[in-house]
N, C-alpha and C positions, 0 to 999 in steps of 0.2 A: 221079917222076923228079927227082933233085936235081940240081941247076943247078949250078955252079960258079962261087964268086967273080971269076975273070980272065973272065967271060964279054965281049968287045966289043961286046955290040949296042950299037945309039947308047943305049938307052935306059937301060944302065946309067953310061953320063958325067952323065945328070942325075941319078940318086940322092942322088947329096948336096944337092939341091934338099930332100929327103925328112927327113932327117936333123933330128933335134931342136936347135931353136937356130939353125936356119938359114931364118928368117921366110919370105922369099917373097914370092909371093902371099897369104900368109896375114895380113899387114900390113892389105891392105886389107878385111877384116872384123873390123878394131879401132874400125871404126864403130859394128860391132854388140855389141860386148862393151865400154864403156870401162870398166865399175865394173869389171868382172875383171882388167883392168890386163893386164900380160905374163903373168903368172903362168898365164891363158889360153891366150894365145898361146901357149907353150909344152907345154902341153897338146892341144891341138889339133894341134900338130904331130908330138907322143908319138903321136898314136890315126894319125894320117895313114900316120905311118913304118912303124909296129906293120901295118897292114893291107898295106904295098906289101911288110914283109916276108915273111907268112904268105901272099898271095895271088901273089908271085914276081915284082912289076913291075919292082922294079929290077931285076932279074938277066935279064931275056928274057922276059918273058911275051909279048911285042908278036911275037917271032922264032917264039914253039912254036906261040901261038894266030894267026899267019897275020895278025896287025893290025898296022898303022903307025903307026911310034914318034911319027909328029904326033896321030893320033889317041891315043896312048897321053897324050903331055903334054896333050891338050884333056881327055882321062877324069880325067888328076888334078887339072887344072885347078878342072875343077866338081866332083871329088868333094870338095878340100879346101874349095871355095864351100860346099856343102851343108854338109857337117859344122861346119865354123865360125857357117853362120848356123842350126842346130841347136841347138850350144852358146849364140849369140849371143841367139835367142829366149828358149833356159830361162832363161838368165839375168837378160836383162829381165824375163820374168813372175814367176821369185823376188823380185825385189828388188821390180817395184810390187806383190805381195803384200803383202811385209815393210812398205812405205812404207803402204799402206792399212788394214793389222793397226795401226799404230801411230797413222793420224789415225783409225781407229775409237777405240782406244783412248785416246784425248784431247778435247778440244774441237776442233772445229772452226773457231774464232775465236782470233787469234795473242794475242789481250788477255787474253782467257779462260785460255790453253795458261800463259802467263808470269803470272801471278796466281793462280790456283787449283790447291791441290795434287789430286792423282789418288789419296790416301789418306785411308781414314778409320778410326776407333776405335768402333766402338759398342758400347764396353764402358765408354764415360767415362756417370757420372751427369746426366741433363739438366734433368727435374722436380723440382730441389730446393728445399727452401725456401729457399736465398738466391734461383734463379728467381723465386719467385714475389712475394718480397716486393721483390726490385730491381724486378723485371720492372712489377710493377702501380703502384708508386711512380712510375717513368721514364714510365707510362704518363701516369699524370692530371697529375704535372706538368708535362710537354712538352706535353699538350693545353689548360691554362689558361693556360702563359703564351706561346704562339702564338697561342690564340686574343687574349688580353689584346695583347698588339703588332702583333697583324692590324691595328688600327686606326687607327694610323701613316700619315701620309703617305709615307712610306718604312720599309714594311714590315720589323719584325727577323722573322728564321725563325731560331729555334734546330732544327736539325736532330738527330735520331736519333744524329749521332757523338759531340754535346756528351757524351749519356748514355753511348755505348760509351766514353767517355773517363774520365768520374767513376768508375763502377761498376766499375772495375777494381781500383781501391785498397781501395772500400767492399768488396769480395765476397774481396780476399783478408784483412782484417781479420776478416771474418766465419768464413774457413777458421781463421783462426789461433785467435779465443776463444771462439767459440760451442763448446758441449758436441756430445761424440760422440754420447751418448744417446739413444735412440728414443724416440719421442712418439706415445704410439696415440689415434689420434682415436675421442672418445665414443664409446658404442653400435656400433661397429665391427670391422669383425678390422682397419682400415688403419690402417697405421704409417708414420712418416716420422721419420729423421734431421735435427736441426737442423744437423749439421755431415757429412755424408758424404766428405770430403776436401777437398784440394787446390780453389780455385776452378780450372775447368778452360776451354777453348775454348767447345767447347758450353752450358755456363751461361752463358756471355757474348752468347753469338752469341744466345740465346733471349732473353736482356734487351733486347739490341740490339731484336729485331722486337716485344718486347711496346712501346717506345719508339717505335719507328717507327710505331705503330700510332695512338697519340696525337699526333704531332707532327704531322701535316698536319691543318688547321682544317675544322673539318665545313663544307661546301659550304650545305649547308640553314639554319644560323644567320645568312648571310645575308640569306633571307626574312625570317627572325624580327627581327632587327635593319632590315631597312627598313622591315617592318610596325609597328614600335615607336616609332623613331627618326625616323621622316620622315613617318610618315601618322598615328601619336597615335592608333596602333589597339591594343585589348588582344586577346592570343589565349591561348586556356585553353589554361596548363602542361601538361597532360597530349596537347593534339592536339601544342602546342609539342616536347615530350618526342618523340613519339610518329614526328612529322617526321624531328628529327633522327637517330633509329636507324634507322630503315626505311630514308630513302637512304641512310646509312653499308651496313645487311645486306644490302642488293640488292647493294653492292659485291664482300662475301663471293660471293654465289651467282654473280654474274657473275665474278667468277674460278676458280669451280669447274669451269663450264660450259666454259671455255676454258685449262683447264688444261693439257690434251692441245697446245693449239698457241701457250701465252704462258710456259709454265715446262717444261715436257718437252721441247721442242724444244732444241737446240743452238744454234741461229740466233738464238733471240731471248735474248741477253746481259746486258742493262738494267745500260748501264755505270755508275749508280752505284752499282751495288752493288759493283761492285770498289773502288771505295774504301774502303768498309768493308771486303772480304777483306784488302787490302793491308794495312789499320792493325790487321785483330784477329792476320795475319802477324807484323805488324813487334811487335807486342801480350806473341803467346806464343810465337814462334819460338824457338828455341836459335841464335841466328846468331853466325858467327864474324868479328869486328870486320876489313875487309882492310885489308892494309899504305896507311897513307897514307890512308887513308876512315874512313866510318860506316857504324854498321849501320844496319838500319830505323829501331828505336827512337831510338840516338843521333838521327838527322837529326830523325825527329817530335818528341823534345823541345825540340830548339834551334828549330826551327818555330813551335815552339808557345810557347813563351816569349817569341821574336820579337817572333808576334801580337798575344801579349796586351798585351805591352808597347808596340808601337803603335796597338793599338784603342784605350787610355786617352786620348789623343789625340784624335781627330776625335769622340769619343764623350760626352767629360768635359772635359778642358781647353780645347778648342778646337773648337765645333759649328758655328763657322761655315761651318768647313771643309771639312764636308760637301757645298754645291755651291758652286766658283767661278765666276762668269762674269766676263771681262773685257771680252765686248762690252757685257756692261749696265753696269758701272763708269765706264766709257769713255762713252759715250751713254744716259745715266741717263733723260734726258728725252726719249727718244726712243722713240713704239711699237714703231716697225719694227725698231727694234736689240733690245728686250725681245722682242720675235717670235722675230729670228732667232736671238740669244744663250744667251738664259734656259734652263736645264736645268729646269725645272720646267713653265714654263709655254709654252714654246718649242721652237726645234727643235736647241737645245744646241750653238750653231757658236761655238767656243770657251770653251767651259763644260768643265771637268772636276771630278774630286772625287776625293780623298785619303781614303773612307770605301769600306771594303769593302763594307759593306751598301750603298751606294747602288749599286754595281757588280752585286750579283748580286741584288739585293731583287726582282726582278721574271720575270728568266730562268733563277735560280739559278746555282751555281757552276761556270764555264765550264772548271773543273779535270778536271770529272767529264763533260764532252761531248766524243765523238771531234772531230778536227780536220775533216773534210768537214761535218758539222754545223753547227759556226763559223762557217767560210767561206758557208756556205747562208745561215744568216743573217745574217751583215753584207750580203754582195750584197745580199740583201733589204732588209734597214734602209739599205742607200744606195742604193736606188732610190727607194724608198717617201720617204723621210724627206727625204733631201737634194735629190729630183728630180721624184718626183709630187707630193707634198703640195706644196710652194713654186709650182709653177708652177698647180696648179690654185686653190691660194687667191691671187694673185695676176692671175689670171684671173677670179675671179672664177666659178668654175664653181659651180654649185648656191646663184649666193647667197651666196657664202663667207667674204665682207669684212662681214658683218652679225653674223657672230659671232667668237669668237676663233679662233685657228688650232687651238688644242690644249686641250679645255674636255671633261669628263669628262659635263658638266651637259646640258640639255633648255633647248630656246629657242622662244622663241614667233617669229612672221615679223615684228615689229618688234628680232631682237636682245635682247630683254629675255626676265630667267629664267621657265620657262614656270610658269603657276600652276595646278598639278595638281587644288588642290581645283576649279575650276571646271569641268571634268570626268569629276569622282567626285560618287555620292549619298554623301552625308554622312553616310543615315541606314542605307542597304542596302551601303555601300561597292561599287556595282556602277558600272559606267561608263555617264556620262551623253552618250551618240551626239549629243542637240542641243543640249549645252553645248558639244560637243565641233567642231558643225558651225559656230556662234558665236562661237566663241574664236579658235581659229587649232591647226594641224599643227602636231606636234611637229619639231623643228628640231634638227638635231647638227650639233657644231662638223664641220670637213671631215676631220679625224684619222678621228674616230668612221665616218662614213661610208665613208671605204675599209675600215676594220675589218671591220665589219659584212659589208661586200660581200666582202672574200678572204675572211674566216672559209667560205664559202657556197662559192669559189674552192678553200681550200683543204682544205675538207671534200668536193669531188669531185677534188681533186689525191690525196689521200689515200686514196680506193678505187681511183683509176690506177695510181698507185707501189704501193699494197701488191698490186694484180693482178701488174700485168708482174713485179715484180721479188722476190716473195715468194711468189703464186700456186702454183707448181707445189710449193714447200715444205710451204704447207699444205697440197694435193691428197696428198702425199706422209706427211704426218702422220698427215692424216683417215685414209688406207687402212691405214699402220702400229700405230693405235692399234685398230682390228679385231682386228688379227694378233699384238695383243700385241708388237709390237716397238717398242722405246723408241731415245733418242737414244744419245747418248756417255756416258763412264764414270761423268760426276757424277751421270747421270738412273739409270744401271743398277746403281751405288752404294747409291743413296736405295731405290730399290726393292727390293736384298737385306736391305739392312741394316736396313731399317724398314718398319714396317708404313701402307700405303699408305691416305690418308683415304677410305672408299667415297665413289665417285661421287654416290649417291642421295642423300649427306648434304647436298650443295650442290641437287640437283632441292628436295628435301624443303625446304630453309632459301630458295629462292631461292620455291617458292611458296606458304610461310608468309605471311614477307615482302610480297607482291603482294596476298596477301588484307588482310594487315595494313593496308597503304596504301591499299588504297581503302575501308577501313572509319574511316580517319585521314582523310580526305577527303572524305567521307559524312557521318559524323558530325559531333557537336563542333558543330551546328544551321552546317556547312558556311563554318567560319569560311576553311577554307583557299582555297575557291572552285575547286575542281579537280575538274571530274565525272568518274566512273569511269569512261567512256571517254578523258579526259585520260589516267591514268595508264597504260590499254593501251597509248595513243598513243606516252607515254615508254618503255614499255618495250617495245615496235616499234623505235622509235629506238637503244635499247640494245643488242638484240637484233643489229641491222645494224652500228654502229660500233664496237663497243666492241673487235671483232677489230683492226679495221684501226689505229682508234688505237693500241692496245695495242703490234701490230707497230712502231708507230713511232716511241712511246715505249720500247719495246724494243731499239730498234737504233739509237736517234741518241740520247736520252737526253732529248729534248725534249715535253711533254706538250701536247696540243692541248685548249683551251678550248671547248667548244662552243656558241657567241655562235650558230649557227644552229637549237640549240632551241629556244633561248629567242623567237626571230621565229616559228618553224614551231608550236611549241605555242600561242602566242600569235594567228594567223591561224586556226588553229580554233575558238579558243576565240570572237575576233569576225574573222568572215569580211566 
């Protein structure tokens, strides 16, 4: 039956309600659509019109089918309800598609997203001989003369960028006059190019980590160096050797083992290595100088010229520079002003210093640690420094005015420095229990003592925070690394592009290694004094922390010392 336009039902005076462009009630499901904007709305009200025209409502339907025209305005009321939050739904779940396809497809840290590109090349050369000859050079000289300035009262660290900095000139010299020619090694079918092109990123960035490799000072020369230096004991070069590789290659295997959840993951960042992303960017970027600015490079070199031209300064002209203190100036003659003043020997209350090294010598560079990190640690250093320490060595807690406030050294119970041979054999280098009961307890300034005690504090703060607040992350690792499913673009990048180191090789290298060390320790007529249940014991202890650290050192930028193996190994070893 066709209806006719001039029909009066009442329910044709609201048809123009219906009409496209004539919003409505359809205003109020602009809640559910805002990304859609009008351009929705208008639609929604296209489909609304389309339907009252095909199905007759504006014209009478309410008159032929026997319904009233109030229930007719309530039926279109919610059918344009319905349909708008239909449209208003798809449209949200398009869009947080789009929005999660995209933080899939990126990192998931904002540092990460704005510093790392989501492109790579792996068609550039990476194993070339300028690799390997920058790379091994950067190596052994970053590790002699770090280890050579370790022993500094205020430690220089040439860092890993020194080298990313030099080897960029050196490596493209090397592109420009070294021969194109191949070079086949003896007795082989293997060939290698001394010059294969252009020096590229990837050469760089390889030199960078062969550098990086040698610039932190092996932990174990330590031993070697107190056993030498303070006890005027010899240990055969070969256990000495032997020492030092084994806990450097436990480090390898212990990163293999937790590869899946300290470099695969997304979460864990290790912001300084964005520093070096940033400078190998600003390095070999093509960037466009903006109006009124600098590019990367521009700003790094003026930086860097800066620097250098006022490190000659505090460094070479003028070293006194290095710490000032005005309350010790001021009251020269006074302990309790050298207590509270002194940046060295004190608790630095009005002491500053004009030497970058004295700034980061010890926490490293606070350029490269997020900002809530900072903040974590100042509160801490003014609590600790300007508010326990004072009131407890003035107090006199443990004894505390019998030694100095801030003494790195061992004190017998009269204050005076402890004399270690009287409770060593001289002849077994073993410790002597009833010299030891005759003499007197070792003694530390009250610094050392809270040390000691947070280290223990914050080596159980540190399986806390990494549970609550990273826990369900690694649960989520562990089960994704099953299923073969990796993080973000940079993890699933590295894994198309290149062929992924076998797992087995870090099992295989981490219990080489374990045998090696307790055969370093057995042997050698037992100079090291470590029985091979010591070193299960340490690598029990490795086993346990090395995740949690890692996360933490991962995500704040700060590495934690572990002052409570050295007590825990130590209590086994004389219970």
């Amino acid at each position: 039956m066709e209806h006719s336009a001039s029909n009066t039902n009442p329910v044709s005076s609201q048809s123009k309600k219906f009409e496209p462009g004539t919003h409505g009630a359809v205003h109020e499901l602009s809640g559910f659509v805002p990304l859609m904007g009008e351009k929705i709305l208008m639609d929604l009200e296209v489909v609304c019109f389309e339907l009252a025209r095909r199905f007759g409502v504006s014209s009478g339907i309410g008159a032929v089918g026997g319904l009233s025209s109030g229930f007719d305005q309530q039926f279109w009321h919610w059918m344009r309800f319905v349909v708008g939050l239909g449209f208003g739904c798809g449209s949200w779940l398009f869009w947080l598609s789009v929005l999660k396809c995209e933080e899939v497809n990126d990192s998931p840290i904002e540092e990460v997203r704005l510093t790392v590109p989501i492109t790579d090349d792996p068609t550039l050369p990476c194993l070339t001989f300028r690799t390997w000859v920058l790379g091994l050079i950067s190596c052994a000289l970053l590790a002699f003369l770090n280890q050579f300035f370790g022993y500094r009262q205020n430690a220089i660290y040439i860092s890993s960028v020194s080298a990313q900095i030099v080897v960029l000139p050196i490596g493209k010299l090397m592109a420009a006059y070294l021969p194109v020619k191949s070079v086949r090694v003896p007795t082989t079918k293997w060939s290698f190019s001394l010059n294969p092109g252009p020096f590229n990123l990837k050469e760089h960035v390889l030199i960078t980590i062969f550098a990086n490799s040698g610039s932190n000072s092996v932990y174990a020369v330590g031993i070697i160096t107190i056993v030498k230096a303070f006890y005027h004991r010899q240990l055969h070069p070969v256990a000495a050797m032997l020492l030092a590789q084994t806990t450097q290659l436990l480090g390898y295997g212990w990163a293999g083992v937790f590869r899946k959840f300290l470099v695969d993951s997304p979460y864990m960042w290790w912001p300084s290595n964005l520093v070096q992303v940033s400078l190998f960017r600003a390095l070999h970027d093509d960037e466009v100088r903006p109006k009124g600015g600098l590019t990367r490079l521009q700003f790094f070199i003026i930086v860097l010229i800066s620097s250098f031209s006022y490190y000659v300064v505090p460094n070479y002209l003028f070293p006194s520079i290095t710490a000032l203190s005005f309350v010790c100036w001021i009251w020269k003659d006074s302990v309790t002003a050298q207590q509270i003043g002194s940046g060295l020997h004190g608790l630095g209350i009005g002491s500053f210093a004009l030497d970058w090294s004295t700034v980061v010598g010890f926490l490293g560079s606070p350029l490269a640690t997020p900002g809530f990190a900072i903040i974590n640690i100042l509160v801490g250093y003014v609590l600790l420094v300007y508010m326990v320490l004072p009131i407890s060595y003035w107090t006199n807690m443990f004894g505390a005015k019998r030694f100095p406030i801030i003494s790195s050294h061992v004190f017998n119970a009269d204050g005076g420095r402890y004399n270690v041979s009287t409770i060593l054999n001289e002849t077994t280098f073993q410790f002597n229990e009833s010299g030891y009961e005759s003499y007197s307890k070792i003694n530390l300034s009250i610094l050392f003592v809270f040390s000691y005690g947070l280290s223990f504090a914050t080596l159980a703060a540190t399986l806390s925070h990494v549970a609550l607040f990273h826990g369900r992350t690694i649960l989520e690792q562990t089960k994704a690394s099953f299923q073969h499913k990796f993080g973000d673009v940079h993890t699933r990048l590295m894994k198309k592009n290149y062929d992924v180191v076998p797992q087995w090789w870090f099992y295989l290298l981490l219990a080489l290694v374990i045998g090696l060390t307790m055969l370093t320790c057995e042997g050698f007529g037992k100079q090291l004094q470590l029985p091979y249940w010591g070193v299960l014991l340490a690598i029990s202890l490795a086993l346990v922390f090395t995740l949690p650290i890692g996360v933490i050192t991962a995500t704040t930028n700060q590495v934690q010392y572990s002052l409570h193996d050295h007590l825990l190994i130590n209590w086994f070893l004389h219970p």
